[in-house]
N, C-alpha and C positions, 0 to 999 in steps of 0.2 A: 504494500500500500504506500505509494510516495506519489509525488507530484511531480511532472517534468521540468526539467528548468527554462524551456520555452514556455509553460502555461506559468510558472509561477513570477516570470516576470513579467507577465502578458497583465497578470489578475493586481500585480503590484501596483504597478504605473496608472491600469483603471483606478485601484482604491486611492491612488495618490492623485490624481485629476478630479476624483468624485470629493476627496475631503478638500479639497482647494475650494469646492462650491459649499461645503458644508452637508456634504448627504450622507449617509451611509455605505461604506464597500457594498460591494453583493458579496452574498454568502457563497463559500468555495461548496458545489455542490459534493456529494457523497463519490470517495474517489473509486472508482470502475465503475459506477451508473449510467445507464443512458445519458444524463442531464450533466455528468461531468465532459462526458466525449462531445458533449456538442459543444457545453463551453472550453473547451481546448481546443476544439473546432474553431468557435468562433474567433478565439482569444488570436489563432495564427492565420488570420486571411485577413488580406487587404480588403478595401471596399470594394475596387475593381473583380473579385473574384466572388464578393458574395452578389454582386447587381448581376453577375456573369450568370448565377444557380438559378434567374427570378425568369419563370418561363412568359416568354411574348414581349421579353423585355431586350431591347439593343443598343449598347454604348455604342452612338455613332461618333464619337471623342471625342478624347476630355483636352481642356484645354490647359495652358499654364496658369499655374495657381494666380488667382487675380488679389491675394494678401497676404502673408504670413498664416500658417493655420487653418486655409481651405483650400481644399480643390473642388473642380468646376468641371463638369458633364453635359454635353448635348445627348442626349436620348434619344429612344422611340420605345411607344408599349402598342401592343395590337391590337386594336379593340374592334368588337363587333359591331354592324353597321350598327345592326337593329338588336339590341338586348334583350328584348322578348320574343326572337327570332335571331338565334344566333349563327342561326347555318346557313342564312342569307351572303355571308363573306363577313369581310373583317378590312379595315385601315390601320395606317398605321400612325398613332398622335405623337406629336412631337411634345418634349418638356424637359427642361434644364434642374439639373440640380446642384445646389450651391453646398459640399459637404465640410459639415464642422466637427463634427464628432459623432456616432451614436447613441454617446449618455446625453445628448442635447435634443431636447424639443424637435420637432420638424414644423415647419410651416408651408402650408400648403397655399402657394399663390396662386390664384384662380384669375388668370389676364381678363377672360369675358370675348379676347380674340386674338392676336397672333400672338409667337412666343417672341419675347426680346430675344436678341441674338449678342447677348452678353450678359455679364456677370453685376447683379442688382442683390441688394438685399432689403425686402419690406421692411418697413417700420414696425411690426412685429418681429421677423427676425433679429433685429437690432438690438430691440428692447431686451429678447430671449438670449442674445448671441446662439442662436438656434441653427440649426441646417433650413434649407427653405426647395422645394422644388417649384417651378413655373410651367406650367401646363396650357399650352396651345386650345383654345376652343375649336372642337369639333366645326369642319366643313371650312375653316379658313387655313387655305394655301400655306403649306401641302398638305395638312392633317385632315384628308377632305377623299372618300373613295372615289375610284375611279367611276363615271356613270351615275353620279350621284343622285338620289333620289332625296329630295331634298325636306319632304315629309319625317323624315329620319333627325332634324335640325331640330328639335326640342329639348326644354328644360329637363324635361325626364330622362331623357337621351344621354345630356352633356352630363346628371349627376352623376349615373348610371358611369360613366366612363370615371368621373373621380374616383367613386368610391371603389370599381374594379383595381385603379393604381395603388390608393389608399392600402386595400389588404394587399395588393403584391410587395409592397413596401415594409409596410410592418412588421415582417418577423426580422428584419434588418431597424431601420428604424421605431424600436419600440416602446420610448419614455411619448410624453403627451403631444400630441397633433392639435395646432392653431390652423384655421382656413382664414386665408383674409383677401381680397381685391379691395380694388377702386373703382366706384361709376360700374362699370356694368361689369366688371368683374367681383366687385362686392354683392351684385346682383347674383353671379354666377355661386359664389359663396352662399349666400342667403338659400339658394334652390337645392343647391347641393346635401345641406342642413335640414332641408325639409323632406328628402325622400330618404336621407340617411344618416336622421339623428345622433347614432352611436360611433360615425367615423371618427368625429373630432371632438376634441374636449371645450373649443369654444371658438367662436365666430368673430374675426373686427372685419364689421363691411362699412366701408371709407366712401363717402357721397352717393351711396345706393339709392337709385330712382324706385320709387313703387307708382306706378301707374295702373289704381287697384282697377276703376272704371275709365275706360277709354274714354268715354262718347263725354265726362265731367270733367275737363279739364279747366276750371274756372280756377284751380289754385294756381296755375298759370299766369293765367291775366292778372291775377290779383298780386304776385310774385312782382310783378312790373312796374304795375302800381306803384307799391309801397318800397322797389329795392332802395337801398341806400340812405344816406342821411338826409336828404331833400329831392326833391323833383328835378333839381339842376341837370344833373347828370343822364337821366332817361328820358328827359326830354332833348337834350343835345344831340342821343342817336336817334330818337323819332322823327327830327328834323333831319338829321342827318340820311336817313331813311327816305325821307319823304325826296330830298333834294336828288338822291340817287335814282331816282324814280323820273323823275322831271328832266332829267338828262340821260334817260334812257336808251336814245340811237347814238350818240355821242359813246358814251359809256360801253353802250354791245359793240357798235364798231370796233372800240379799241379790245374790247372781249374778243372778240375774232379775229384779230391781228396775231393778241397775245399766243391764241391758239397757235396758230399757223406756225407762227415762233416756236413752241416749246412742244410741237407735238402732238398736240390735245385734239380730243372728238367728240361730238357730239351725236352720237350717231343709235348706241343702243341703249340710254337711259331718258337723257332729257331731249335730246332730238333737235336741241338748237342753242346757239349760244345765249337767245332773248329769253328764253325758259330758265337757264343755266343761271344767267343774269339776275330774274326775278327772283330763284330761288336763295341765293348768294344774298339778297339785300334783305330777303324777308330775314335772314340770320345773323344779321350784323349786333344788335342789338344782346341778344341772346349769346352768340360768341365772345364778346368781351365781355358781360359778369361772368362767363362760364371760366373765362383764365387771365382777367383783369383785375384790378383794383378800382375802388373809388378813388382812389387818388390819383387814377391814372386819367381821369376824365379830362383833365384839357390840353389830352390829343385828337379829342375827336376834333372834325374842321365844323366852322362854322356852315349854315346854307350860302355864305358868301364868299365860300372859299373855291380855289381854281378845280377843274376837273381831274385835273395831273392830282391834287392834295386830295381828295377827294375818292378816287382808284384808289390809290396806295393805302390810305388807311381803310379803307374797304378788305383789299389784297393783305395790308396786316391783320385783321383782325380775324375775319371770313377765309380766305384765300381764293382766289380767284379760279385757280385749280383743282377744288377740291367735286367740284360738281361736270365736271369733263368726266368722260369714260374713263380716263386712267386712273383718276382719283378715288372716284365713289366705286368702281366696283371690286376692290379689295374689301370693302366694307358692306359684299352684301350678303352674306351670311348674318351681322348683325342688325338690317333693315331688314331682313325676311324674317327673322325671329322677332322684332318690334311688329312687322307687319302682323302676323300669324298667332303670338302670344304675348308677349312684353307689351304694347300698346306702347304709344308718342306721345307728345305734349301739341294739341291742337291751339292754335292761338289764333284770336279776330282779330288782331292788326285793323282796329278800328280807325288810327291816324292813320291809314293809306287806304282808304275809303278812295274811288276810284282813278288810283294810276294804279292796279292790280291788271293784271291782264289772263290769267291762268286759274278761275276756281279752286278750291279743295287741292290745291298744290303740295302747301305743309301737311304730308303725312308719309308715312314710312314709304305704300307702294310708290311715290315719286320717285321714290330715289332706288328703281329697282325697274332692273332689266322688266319686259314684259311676259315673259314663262314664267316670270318668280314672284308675280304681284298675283296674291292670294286674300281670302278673308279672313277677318281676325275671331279667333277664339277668346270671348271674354273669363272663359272657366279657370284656368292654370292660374293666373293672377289674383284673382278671388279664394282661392283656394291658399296659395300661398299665405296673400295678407289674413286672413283668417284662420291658419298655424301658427304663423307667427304671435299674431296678438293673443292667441291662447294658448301654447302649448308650449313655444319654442322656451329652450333655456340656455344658459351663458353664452348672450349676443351682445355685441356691443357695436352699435351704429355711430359713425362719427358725421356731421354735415357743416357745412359750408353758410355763414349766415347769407351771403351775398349772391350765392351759387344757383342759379336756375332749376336743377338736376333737382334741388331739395327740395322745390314746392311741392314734393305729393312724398313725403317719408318716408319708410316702414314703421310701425308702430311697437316699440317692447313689448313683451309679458310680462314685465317686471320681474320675472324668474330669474334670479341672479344673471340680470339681463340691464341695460342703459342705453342712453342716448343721450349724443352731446352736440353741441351748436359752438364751431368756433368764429368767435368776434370776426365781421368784417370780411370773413375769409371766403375763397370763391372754390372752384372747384377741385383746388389742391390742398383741403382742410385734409388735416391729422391731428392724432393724439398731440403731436408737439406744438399746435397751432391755438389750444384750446387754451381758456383758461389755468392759473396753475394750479388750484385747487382741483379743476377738473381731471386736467392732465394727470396728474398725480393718482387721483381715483380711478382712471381707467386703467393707469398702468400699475396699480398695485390688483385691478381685475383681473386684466391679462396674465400677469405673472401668475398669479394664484392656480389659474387656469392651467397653467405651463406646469404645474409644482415644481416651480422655482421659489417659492415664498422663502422657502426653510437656509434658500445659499445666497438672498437677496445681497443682504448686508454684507457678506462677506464679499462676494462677486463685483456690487458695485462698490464698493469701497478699493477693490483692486481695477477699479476700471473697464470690466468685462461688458454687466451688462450695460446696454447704451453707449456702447463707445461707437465714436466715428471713426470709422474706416475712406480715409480717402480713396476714393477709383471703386468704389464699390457701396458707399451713402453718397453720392452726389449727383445721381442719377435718376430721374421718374420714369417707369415705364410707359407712363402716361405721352410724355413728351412724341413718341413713335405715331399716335394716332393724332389727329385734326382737333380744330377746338370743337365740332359741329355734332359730334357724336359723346354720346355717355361714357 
């Protein structure tokens, strides 16, 4: 009966890393028992050898360490189109993992659509000093089967693909699982939570839209109304709106110039640069509280300003590009799933009462090819907001006071569950944004969550948790997508 001296410095170095955080060694299991060969098993393999044993799972490669302390993985896992028909075929989802350790948390980042192609850590991993994986939403290029049937794009669909990675992960990863996104990846967290409550130990969804009733989108208008500290400011872009209107063949001309220059078409969504045009102005407004500040307001131009001043800050704010075929249809996986379940935010644009030219324009199917403009299912949404406010537990919703995306919430259970509003802040509110009384309560939730509570004090006082990591905190993955989208 002895212990190898490869295992017993294997189990050293662990209890010596594990009392650094203040927890407990693990217990040397019983020596020649099943449960001691697999921890000597475990104790002598790399990480690359135990992702190697996870079947459907492929290191497409790992990259160089992006800090002291982690290495960095491009993936693929396999997953079935159709989960309640799995013999229909299978794709293959792309998702990165950021590895730290695994006596450390995992966090489970949920994009909502493509994977970053680099090395990020959420602001939950931060807080954790955690490992984190990034997972590609189902049906955006290339996590998308071939001949795609696009009924297959659903909430139930995309959790059904987490919670498959979740268990192929966890007997490698097995201390506590955080799920967290932003904007529509905190949406994708939120859903994920509702058909498989037991994956994760608690939820931070970061400016999550709940769009419970389509057809009532009056928290919208009302959102408009009242943003900011005075009317100054929104009525600057409604002017400004309205002016871009009024120089509307001026304006598309130089829209169709710009085209011809950089490439761009109008051919399989909006069909013309004057649509493209319309749709671009109705967003202006909307685009900057979505990634502005109020104190950024006097760039907007006056109605007396040159047309040249006038494009441009349109072009910063909107972009002029983003409604050409090249732009919007990397984004339509996320407009087919707004179209179909998620619902949009419908707004009357009552100051541009007739220089409109295009009806019922603002809504998901515009911004979608014509095979893929479907009708919307009000049930999955209803459904969700009505788990949530009853049943869900440790969630924690962060929003944006300024932020557009937050006019329609999700609502807590108050089940060791919160919501927090930070001051002023627009679509890139965070736990570090809020209040610091708040700030502090949410991250003394989250850790708790993590059972980190018991190496808090030790860890942050050594600098662990919450440290910044430069080339790896300076980065939003938000930044990859438009201001125009969740």
């Amino acid at each position: 009966m002895r212990i190898t001296i490869r295992r017993a410095v294997a189990v050293v170095a662990a209890a010596a890393s594990m009392a650094a955080y203040g927890l407990a060694a693990p217990a040397l299991a019983e020596p020649g028992s099943a449960a001691a060969t697999w921890q000597a098993h475990q104790a002598g393999q790399d990480i690359v050898d135990r992702l190697e044993q996870v079947d459907g799972l492929t290191i497409v490669k790992e990259e160089p360490p992006p800090a002291p302390g982690f290495r960095f993985f491009f993936l693929t896992y396999e997953q079935p189109i159709d989960h309640e028909r799995p013999w229909l075929g299978t794709f293959q989802q792309r998702f990165s993992l950021l590895h730290r350790d695994t006596s450390r948390p995992m966090i489970l980042h949920t994009t909502g659509y493509g994977m970053p192609e680099r090395a990020f850590r959420a602001e939950p991993t931060v807080l954790l000093d955690g490992n984190q994986i990034s997972v590609e939403q189902r049906f955006f290029t290339p996590s998308r089967p071939e001949n795609a049937d696009w009924t297959k794009l659903t909430i139930k669909q995309a959790a059904a693909d987490h919670h498959r990675l979740v268990q192929a992960l966890k007997p490698i990863y097995h201390k506590k699982w955080i799920a967290t996104g932003a904007s529509k990846g905190g949406m994708t967290s939120v859903y994920h939570r509702r058909f498989h409550p037991e994956d994760v130990d608690g939820v931070v969804a970061y400016v999550a839209p709940n769009d419970v009733h389509n057809n009532a989108d009056h928290a919208y208008d009302k959102f408009f109304e009242q943003v900011g500290s005075s009317r100054q400011c929104q009525d600057s872009l409604e002017a400004l709106q309205r002016e871009a209107l009024k120089r509307r063949d001026e304006l598309v001309e130089r829209y169709e110039d710009y085209a011809r220059q950089h490439g761009l078409h109008f051919d399989r969504v909006f069909e013309s640069a004057d649509k493209a045009f319309e749709m671009t102005v109705l967003d202006v407004a909307w685009a900057f509280w979505q990634y502005w500040l109020e104190e950024d307001c006097d760039i907007v131009p006056e109605p007396t300003a040159s047309t040249d001043e006038i494009w441009e800050f349109i072009d910063l704010v909107a972009g002029f590009d983003f409604y050409a075929d090249e732009g919007i249809l990397p984004y339509a996986p996320y407009y087919y799933q707004a179209a179909t379940q998620l619902g949009w935010p419908t707004l009357k644009f009552k100051h541009l009462k007739g220089l409109l030219r295009y009806p019922k324009l603002y809504q998901a199917n515009s911004s979608l090819p014509p095979e893929l403009r479907a009708k919307h299912d009000p049930r999955p949404m209803i459904d969700v907001d009505r788990w949530v406010k009853r049943k869900s537990k440790q969630m924690l919703f962060v929003y944006g006071e300024n932020d557009p995306w937050g006019a329609e919430p999700f609502t807590d259970s108050g089940r060791d569950s919160a919501t927090f509003v930070a001051p002023g802040a627009n679509h890139g509110a965070n736990i570090a944004a809020l209040r610091p009384e708040d700030a502090e309560a949410a991250t003394a939730m989250l850790r708790r969550w993590a059972g980190v509570d018991a190496q808090t004090a030790r860890a942050a006082a050594a600098g662990e948790l919450g440290r910044h990591i430069p080339g790896l905190d300076d980065w939003d993955p938000r930044e990859q997508r438009p201001a125009l989208v969740p």
